[in-house]
One Martini backbone bead per residue (centre of mass of N, CA, C, O) as a GRO file, in nm:
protein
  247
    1UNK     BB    1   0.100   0.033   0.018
    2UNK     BB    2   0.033   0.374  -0.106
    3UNK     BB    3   0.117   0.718  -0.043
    4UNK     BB    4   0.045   1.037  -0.213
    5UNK     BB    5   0.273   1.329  -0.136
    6UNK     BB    6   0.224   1.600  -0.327
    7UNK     BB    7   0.373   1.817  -0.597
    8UNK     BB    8   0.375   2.106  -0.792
    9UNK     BB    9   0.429   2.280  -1.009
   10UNK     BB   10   0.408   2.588  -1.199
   11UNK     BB   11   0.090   2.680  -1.257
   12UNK     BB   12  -0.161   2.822  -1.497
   13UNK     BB   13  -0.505   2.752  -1.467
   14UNK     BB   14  -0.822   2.812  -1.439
   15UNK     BB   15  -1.086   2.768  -1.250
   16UNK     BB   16  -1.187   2.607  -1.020
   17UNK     BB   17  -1.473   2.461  -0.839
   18UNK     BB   18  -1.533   2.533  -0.575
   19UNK     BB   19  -1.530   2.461  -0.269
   20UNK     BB   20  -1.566   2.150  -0.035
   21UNK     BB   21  -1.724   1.983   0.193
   22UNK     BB   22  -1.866   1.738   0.361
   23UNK     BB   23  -1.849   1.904   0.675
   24UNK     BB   24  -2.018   2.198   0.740
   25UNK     BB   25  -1.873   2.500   0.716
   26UNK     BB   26  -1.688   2.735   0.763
   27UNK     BB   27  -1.547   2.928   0.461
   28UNK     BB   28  -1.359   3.073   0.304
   29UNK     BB   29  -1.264   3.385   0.176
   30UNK     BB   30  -1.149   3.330  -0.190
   31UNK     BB   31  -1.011   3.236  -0.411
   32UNK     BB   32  -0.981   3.013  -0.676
   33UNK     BB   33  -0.832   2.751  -0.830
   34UNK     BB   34  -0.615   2.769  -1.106
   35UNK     BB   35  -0.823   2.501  -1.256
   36UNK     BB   36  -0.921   2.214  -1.522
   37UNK     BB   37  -0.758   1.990  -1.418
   38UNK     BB   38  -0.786   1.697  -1.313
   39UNK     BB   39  -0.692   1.477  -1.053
   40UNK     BB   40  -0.499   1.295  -1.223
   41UNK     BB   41  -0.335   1.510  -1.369
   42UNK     BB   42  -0.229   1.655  -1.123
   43UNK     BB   43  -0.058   1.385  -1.022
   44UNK     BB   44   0.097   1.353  -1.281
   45UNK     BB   45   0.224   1.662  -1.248
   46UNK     BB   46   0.384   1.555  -1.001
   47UNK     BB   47   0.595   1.531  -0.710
   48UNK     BB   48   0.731   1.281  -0.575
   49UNK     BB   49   0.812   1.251  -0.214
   50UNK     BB   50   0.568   1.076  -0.035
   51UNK     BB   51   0.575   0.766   0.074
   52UNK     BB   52   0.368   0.518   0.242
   53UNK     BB   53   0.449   0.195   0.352
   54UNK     BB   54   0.494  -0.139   0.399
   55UNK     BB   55   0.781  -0.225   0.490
   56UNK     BB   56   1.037   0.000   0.487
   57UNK     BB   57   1.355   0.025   0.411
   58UNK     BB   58   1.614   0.250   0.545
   59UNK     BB   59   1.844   0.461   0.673
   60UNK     BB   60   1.685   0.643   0.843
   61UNK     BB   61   1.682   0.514   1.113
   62UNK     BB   62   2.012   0.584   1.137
   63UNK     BB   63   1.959   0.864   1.153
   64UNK     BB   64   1.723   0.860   1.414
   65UNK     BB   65   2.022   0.773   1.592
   66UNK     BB   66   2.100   1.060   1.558
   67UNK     BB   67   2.102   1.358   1.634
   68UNK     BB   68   1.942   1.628   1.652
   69UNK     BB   69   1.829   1.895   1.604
   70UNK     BB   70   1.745   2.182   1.761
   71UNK     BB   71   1.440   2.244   1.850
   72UNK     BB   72   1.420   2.561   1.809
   73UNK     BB   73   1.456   2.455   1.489
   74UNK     BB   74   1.174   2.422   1.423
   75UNK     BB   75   0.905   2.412   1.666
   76UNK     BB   76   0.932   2.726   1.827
   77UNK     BB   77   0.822   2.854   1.505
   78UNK     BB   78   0.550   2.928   1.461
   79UNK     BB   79   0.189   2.977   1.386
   80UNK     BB   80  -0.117   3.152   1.425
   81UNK     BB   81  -0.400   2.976   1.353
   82UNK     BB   82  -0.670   3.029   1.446
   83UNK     BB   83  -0.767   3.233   1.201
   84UNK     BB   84  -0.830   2.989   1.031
   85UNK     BB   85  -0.950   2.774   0.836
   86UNK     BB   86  -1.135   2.470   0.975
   87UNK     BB   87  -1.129   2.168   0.896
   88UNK     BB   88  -1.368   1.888   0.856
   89UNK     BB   89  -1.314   1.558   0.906
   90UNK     BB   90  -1.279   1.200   0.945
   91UNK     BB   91  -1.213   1.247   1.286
   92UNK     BB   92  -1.088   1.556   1.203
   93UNK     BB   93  -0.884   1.829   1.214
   94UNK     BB   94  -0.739   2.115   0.992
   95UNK     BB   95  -0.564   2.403   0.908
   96UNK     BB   96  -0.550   2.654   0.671
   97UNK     BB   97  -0.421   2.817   0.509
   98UNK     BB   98  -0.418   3.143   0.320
   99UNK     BB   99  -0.486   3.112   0.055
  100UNK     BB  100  -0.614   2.815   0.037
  101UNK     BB  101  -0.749   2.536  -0.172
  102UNK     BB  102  -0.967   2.333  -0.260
  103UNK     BB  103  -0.894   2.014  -0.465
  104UNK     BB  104  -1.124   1.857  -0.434
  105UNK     BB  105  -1.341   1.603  -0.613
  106UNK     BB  106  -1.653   1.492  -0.660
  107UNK     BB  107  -1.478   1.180  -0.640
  108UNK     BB  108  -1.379   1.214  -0.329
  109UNK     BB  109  -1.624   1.206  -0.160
  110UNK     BB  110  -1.791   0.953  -0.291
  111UNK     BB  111  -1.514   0.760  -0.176
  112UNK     BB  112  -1.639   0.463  -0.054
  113UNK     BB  113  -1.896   0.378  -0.159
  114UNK     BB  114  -2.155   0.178  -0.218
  115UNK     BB  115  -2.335  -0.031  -0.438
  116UNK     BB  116  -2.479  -0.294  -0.455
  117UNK     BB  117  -2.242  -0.443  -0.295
  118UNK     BB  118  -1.995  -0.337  -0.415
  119UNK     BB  119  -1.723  -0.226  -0.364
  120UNK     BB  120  -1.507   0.029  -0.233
  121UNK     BB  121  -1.344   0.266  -0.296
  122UNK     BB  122  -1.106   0.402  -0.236
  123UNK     BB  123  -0.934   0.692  -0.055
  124UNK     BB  124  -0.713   0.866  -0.079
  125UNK     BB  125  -0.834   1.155   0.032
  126UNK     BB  126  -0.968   1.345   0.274
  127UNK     BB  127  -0.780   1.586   0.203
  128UNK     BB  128  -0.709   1.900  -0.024
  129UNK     BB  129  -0.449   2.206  -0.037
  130UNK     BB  130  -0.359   2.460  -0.235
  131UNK     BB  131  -0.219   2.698  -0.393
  132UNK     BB  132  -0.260   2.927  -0.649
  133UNK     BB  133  -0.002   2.790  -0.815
  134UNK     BB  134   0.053   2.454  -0.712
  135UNK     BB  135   0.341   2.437  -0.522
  136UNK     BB  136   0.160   2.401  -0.246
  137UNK     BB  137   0.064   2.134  -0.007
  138UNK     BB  138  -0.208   2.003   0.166
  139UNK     BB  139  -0.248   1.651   0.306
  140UNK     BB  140  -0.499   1.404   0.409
  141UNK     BB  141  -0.464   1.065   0.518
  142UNK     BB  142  -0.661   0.769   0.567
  143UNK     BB  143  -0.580   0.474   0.749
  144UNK     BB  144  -0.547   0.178   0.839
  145UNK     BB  145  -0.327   0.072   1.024
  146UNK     BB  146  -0.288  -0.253   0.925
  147UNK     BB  147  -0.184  -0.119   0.649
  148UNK     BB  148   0.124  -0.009   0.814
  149UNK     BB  149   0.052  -0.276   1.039
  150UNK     BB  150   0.056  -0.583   1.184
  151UNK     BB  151  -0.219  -0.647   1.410
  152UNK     BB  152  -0.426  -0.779   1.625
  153UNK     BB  153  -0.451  -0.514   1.771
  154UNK     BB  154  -0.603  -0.236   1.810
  155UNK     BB  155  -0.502   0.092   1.747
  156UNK     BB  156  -0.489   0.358   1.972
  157UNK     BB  157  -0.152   0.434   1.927
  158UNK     BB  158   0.132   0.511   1.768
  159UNK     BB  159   0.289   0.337   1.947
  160UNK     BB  160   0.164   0.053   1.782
  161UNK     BB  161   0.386   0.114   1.544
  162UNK     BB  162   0.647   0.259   1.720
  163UNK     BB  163   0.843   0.422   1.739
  164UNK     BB  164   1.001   0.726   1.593
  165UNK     BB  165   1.161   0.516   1.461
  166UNK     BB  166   1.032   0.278   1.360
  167UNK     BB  167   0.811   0.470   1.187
  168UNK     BB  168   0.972   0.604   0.948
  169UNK     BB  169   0.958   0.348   0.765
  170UNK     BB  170   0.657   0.434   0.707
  171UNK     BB  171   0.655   0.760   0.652
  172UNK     BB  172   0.973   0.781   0.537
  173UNK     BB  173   1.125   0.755   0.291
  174UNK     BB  174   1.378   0.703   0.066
  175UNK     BB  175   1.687   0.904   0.007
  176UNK     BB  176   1.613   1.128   0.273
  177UNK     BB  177   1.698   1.447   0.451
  178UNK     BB  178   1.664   1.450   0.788
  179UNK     BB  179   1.583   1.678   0.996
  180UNK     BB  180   1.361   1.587   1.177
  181UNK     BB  181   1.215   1.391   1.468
  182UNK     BB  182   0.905   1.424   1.672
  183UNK     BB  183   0.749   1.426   1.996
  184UNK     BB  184   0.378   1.483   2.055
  185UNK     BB  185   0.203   1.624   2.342
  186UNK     BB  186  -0.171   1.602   2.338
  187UNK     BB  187  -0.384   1.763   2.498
  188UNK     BB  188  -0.696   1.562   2.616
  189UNK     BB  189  -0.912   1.554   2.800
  190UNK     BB  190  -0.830   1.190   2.835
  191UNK     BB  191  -0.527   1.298   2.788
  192UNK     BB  192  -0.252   1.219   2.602
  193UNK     BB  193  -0.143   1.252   2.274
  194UNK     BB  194   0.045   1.055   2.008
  195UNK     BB  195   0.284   1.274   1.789
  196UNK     BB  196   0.422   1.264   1.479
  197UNK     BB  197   0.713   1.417   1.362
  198UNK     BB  198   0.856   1.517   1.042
  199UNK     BB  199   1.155   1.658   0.836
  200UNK     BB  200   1.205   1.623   0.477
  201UNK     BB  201   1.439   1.606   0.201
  202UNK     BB  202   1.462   1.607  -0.171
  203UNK     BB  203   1.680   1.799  -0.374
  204UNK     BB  204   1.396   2.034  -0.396
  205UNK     BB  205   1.210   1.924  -0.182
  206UNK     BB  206   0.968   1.961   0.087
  207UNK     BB  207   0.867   1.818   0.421
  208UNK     BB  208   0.590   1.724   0.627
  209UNK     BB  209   0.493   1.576   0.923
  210UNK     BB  210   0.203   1.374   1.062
  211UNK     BB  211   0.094   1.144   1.327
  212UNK     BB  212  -0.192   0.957   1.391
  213UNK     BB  213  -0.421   0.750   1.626
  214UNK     BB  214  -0.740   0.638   1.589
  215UNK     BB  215  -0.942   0.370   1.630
  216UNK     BB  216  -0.775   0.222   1.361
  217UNK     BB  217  -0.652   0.485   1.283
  218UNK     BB  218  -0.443   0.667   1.046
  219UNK     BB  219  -0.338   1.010   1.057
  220UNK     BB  220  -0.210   1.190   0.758
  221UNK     BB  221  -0.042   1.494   0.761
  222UNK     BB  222   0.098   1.680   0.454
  223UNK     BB  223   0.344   1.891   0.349
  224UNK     BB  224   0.454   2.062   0.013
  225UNK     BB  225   0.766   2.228  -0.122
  226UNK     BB  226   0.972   2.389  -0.274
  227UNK     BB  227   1.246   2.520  -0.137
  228UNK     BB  228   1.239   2.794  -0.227
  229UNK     BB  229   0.965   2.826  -0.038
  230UNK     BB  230   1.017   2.707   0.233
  231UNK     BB  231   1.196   2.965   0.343
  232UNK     BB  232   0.909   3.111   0.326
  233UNK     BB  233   0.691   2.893   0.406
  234UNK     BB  234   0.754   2.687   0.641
  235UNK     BB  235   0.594   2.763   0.874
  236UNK     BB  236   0.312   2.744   0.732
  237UNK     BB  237   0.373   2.428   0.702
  238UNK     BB  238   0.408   2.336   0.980
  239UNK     BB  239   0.156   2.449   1.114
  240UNK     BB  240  -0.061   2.289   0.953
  241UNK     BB  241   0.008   2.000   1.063
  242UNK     BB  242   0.007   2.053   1.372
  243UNK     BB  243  -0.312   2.138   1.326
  244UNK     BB  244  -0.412   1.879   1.388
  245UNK     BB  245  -0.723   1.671   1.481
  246UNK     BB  246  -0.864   1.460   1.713
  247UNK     BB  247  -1.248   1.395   1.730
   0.00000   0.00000   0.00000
């Protein structure tokens, strides 16, 4: 199993037809992003970044037994989410960057239903938002633990796919260069919650990711843009990742 966050280069097309919510909350105030190009093609005219697989092996793991940069150098630096628009998805909840538009089409909501008891089309995103010139992206995605981690019981828990290094594996490609790998303690009504967050490159693409589990979903929200966009917006990507929350 494989799931694609994708980044696409700069492109300028005609505008898409409005945002839309599964779970209607209040819209953002924007303009609507310019294209005309399918689902479809959006994805194969992007590069692939992170791939989430099943058991794969890579370096990563021991990069992640070095040494981390100082906390500081990452996640002290934050953006104020608060006034954002705030997606609620299936299960989650997480804030949209300003100016980034819903770029989900109406065959990605439907996705999954099934039909005189037909098989039911995996979704493969769950949220998807990108800049005005779609060359930074915001995706989140829900799939099964079991299908990132083969377990007997019910994963209530990230941590019950193993540890921040040994999650790498599921979570970050292979080739790639990691910046960052940090456990987040996120207080909740009935105690703390645990989120892994990731932030690593390759070439010249940059991304971000957070995953968190509740009740037998891995639910993970990455951000990505090139290199050069990162110096820029990396914060606002950042935090956008971070601003992830389980309902």
């Amino acid at each position: 199993m494989a799931i694609l966050l994708s980044l696409s280069p700069h492109h300028h097309h005609p505008p898409l037809n409005p945002p839309q919510n599964p779970n209607p909350k209040p819209t953002p105030h924007a303009t609507s992003l310019p294209s005309t190009i399918s689902k479809r093609q959006f994805i194969f005219k992007t590069t692939s970044l992170c791939l989430i697989s099943l058991a794969t092996q890579h370096p990563l793991a021991q990069a992640l037994g070095e040494p981390s940069p100082p906390l500081k150098s990452v996640l002290s630096i934050l953006a104020n989410t608060k006034s954002w628009f705030q997606f609620y998805g299936d299960g989650f909840a997480i804030r949209v960057p300003p100016q980034f538009e819903d770029i989900m089409e109406p065959e990605d909501y439907s996705a999954g239903l099934s039909l005189y008891g037909d098989k039911a089309k995996p979704k493969t995103f769950a949220a998807r938002f990108a800049s005005s010139d779609g060359s930074e992206v915001l995706n989140v995605v829900v799939r099964p633990s079991n299908q990132l981690k083969i377990t007997f019981l019910e994963a209530k828990d990230i941590t019950d796919l193993g540890s921040l290094k040994e999650a790498a594996k599921l979570f970050v490609p292979g080739g790639t260069t990691l910046y960052s790998a940090r456990t987040l303690k996120i207080k909740e009504e009935e105690g703390y919650r645990t989120y892994y967050f990731y932030e690593f490159g390759r070439d010249d693409q940059h991304a971000a990711l957070v995953a968190v589990v509740n009740s037998g979903k891995a639910i993970i929200a990455g951000a990505t843009a090139p290199q050069s966009k990162w110096d820029e917006d990396g914060v606002k990507l950042r935090s956008a990742v971070i601003s992830l929350t389980v309902l």
